[in-house]
N, C-alpha and C positions, 0 to 999 in steps of 0.2 A: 453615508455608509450605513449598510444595514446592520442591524444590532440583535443577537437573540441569548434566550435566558433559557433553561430547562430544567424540571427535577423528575425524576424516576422514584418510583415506588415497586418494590421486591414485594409482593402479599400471596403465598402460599402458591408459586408456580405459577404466577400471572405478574405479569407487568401492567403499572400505568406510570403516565407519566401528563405533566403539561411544559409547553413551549409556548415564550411570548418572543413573537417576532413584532421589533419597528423595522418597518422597510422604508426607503427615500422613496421619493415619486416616481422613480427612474424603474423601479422591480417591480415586474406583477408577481402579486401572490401564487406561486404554482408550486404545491408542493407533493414531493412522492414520499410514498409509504404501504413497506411493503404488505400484501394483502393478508397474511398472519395479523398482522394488527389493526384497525379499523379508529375511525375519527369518532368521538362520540359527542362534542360540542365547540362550535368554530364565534369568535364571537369579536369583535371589537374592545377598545383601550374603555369604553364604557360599560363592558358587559349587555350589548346588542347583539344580538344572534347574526351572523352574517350567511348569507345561503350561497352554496358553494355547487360546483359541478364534478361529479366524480365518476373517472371511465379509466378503465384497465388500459395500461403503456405495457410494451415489451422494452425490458430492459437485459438483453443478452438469455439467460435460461432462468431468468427470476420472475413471481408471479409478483405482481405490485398494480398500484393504481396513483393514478394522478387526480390532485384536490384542486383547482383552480375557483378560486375566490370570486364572486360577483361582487365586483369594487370597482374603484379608477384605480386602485394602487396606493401603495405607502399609505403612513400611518400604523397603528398595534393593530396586531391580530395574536389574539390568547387561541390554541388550541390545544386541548382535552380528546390525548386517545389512549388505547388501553390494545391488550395481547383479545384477540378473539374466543381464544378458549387458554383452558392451561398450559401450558409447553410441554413437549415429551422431551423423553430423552435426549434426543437431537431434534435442532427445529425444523429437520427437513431431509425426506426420504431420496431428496436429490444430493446426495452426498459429492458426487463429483465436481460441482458447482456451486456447494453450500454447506461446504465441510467444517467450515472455520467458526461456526456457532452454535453454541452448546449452552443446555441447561439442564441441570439438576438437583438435587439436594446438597450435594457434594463442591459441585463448581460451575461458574458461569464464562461464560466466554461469547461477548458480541461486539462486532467492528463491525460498524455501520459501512463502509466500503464495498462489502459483503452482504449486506441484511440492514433496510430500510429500517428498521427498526423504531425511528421517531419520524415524523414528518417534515424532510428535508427539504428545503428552499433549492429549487434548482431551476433551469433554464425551459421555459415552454418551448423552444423550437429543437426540434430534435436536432437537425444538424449542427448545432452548440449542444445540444447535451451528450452527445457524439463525442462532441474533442473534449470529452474528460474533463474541463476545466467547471470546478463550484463555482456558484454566484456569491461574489464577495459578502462575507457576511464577516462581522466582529463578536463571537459565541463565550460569554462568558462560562466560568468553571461550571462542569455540570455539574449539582444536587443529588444524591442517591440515597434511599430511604431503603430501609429490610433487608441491611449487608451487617449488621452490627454482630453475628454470627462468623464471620468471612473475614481474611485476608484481603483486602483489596490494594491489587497494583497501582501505583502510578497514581496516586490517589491521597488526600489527606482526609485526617478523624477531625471530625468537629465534637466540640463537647457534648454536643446534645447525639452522638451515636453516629450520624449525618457521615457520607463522605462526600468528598468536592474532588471533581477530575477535569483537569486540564486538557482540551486538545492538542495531541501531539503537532498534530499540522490543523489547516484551517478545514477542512477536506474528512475530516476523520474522527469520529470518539470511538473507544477502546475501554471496553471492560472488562478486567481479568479479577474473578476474586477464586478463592480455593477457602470451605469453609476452615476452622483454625484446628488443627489435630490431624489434617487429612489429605494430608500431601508430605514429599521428602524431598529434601534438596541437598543441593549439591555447589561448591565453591572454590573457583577457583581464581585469582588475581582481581579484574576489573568484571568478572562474569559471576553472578548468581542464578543458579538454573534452580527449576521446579517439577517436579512433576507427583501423578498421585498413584503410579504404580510402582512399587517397590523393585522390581525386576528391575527397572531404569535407571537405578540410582547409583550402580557403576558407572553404568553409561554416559548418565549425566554428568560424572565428573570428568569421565573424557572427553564428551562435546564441550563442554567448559573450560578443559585446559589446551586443546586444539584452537578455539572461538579466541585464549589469549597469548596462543602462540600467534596466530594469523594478525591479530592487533598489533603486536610487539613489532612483526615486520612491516607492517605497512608505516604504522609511525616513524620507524626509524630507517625505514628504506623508500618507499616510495612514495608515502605523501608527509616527510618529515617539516615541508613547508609548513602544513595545517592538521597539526596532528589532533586524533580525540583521546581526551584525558576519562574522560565520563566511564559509570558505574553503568552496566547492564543487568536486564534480566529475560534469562533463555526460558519458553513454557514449553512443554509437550501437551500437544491433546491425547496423546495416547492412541491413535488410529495405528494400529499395528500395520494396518495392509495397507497404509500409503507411505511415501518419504519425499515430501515436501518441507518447505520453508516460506516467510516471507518476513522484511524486516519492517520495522516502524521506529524510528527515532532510536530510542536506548532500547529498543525490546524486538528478539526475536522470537517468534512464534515456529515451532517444529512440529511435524504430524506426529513421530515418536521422535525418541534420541537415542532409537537399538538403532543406527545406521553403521554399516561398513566403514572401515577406514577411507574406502577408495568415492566413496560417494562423499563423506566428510571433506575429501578434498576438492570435492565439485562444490556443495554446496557453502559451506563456512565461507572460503575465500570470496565468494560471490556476493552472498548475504551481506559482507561487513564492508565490499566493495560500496555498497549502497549506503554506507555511512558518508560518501564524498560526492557520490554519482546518484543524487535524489532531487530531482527538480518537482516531482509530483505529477508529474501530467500523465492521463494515459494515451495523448495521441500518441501521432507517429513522431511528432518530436519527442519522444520519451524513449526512442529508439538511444539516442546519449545514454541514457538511464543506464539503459539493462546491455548494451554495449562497453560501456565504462568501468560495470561492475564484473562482468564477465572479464575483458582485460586486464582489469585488474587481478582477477585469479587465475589468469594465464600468466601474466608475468610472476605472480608470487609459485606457480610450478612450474615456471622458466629457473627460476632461481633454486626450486630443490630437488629439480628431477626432469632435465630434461628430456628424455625418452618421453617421461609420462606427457608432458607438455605437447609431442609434436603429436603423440598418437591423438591425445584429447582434440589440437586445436584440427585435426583432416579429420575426425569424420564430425566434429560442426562445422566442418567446410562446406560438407560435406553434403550436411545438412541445407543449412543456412543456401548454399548455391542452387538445391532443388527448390526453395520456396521462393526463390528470387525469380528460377525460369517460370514457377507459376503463375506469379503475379507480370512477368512482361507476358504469356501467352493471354492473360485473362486482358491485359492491357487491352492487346490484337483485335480480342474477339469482343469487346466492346463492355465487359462486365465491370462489374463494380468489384470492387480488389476485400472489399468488405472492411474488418475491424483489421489493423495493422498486428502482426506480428512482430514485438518490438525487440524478441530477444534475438530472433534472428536477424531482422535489419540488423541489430549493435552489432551482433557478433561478428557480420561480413561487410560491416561498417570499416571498423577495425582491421579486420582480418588482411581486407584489401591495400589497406595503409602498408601492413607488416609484410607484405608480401613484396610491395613494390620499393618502401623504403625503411625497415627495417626496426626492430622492437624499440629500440633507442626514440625512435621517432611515432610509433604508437602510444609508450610512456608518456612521453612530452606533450602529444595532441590531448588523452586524457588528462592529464593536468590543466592544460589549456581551459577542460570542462568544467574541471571540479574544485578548480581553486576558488574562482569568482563568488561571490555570494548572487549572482545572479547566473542564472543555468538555463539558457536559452540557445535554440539552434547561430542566433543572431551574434550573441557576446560570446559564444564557443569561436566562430568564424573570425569575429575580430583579434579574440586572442591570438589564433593560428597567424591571420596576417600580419602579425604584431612581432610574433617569434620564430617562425618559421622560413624557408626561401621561398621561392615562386612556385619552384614545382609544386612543392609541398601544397601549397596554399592552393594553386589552381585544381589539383586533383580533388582535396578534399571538401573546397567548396563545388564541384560538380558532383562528384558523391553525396553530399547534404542534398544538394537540388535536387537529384535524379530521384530521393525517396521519399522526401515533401513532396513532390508535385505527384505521385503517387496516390498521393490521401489527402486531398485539399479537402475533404471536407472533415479528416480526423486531427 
């Protein structure tokens, strides 16, 4: 198994950091990192320079580069890299595609998920680095120097100033700090929200106590089998002009928290669905995922307003059914279907279940998903066979096949 270690350094609007990766003889060294930051010295478990090959990858609309080691493989590799220049405001004039990471005097915000940010261990053949899955690696707690100013999330103080942050998943580091005086928060039950505009801070105690209404019923209504007891914490980046979400283990991140009621019902129910319905992946098996989470927030406003439920679930029908004829035309015409769209797959995943055999039985298949501690197209299918009749079972495993075989190579 491969093994890595990292610490970061905060010094006046620039980041360094070093990373020691042991790899087994099975991993080539191939690592990305996005082009903001640059490599400054690659070396061996003896301090031996090792000379490496470095050429720009496209990774979706991010600029980044790929570092591939001249080695046979496995054994330490220490590498020393550092930010290019100082960070602005935001790390990036592409905001539609790299909106989720922020730096300033004030607060920091980076998810590697998003922004390369250290030199990540990942897959040289691109149709594996395609289907979303990281190269097993075991990352202990990351090191963080020049936050002793800062709040820092999800995070512990070391005596010496130091903090140490845990991957939420294997796939992911998260850094949220807010320096200490300079944000306002908001509390309500199992939720702590944050943000650092003052406007917000109504708001934020109403995304907060929405965020544990929405908990209280899933717990005790529809996933009462495997309920979450755990404490959250909800951010705003404060983007006024967008209203997104996305969740990460106990922490949801928000573009603002001024949303409408009527969007709060779209997206809360959704977000926290992802508390059951999170396997990681972003192929087209992760269609489960965002499928899962989505029904689940149809059945939670099946339960308190069905008007609103049927109008919501026709026009994702709606949706969901026009991206579907694109991808069988695009089938026809011989094209590549491209990067999967997974929330629509889920959604007319499901939808098609509920249409032919009824919410009762869209409930029950999603559990089938989200109970298992293993969340695979594979152990979804078995569950369904396990508990369901024939129909049930024959339809929904043609439906599974019909959208894997889709995107073999995502």
């Amino acid at each position: 198994m491969n093994h890595a270690a990292m610490e970061l350094h905060f010094v006046s609007c620039m980041l360094k950091g070093t990373v020691r990766y042991t790899l087994d003889s099975e991993t080539t060294p191939y690592f990305l990192l996005d082009d903001r930051f640059q490599i400054t010295k690659l070396t061996d478990g003896a301090g031996k320079a090792l000379p490496y090959r470095k050429e720009p990858v496209t990774r979706y609309a991010y600029r980044q580069s790929a570092y591939t080691v001249q080695s046979a493989g496995g054994g330490q590799i220490e590498i020393d890299f550092e930010s290019v220049g100082p960070f602005r405001r935001h790390l990036s004039q592409r905001k539609r595609r790299d909106r989720y990471n922020y730096f300033s005097k004030d607060r920091i915000f980076l998810y590697d998920n998003y922004l390369r940010f250290y030199p990540c261990l990942d897959h040289p053949d691109i149709a594996v680095r395609k289907n979303g899955c990281p190269v097993p690696c075991v990352y202990a707690p990351l090191t963080v120097y020049g936050l002793e100013d800062y709040v820092v999330y999800f995070s512990k103080r070391r005596a010496d100033g130091a903090c140490t942050i845990d991957m939420p998943k294997a796939d992911c580091y998260l850094i949220y700090a807010f320096r200490k005086g300079c944000f306002y928060e908001a509390e309500c039950g199992r939720f702590h929200a944050l943000t650092q505009n003052k406007r917000e801070q109504k708001s934020a105690m109403a995304i907060a106590q929405a965020n544990n209404d929405v908990l209280d019923w899933y717990n005790q209504n529809l996933y009462m089998e495997k309920p979450v007891e755990r404490d959250f914490e909800l951010i705003s980046l404060g983007f006024f002009h967008r209203r997104n979400a996305y969740v990460r283990d106990h922490l949801t991140v928000y573009e603002n928290f001024r949303i409408p009621s009527g969007v709060c019902e779209s997206y809360i129910p959704h977000e926290l669905g992802h508390l059951w319905c999170i396997s990681g992946t972003f192929s087209a098996a992760g269609f489960l995922d965002e499928g899962g989470a989505e029904w689940s927030a149809e059945i939670y406003r099946y339960a308190h307003d069905r008007e609103s439920f049927e109008k919501h679930r026709r026009q994702q029908e709606k949706w969901s059914e026009h991206y579907w004829k694109q991808l069988c035309r695009a089938g026809q015409m011989g094209k590549d279907a491209g990067r999967p769209n997974r929330h629509m797959m889920g959604f007319r995943f499901f939808n098609r279940i509920y249409k032919k055999f009824g919410l009762d039985t869209v409930r029950r298949c999603i559990l089938c998903y989200a109970l298992p501690d293993e969340q695979s197209p594979q152990t979804f299918l078995k569950r369904v066979r396990e508990t369901e009749s024939d129909a049930v079972y024959d339809f929904v495993l043609q439906e599974t096949q019909d959208i894997l075989s889709r995107f073999p190579q995502h």
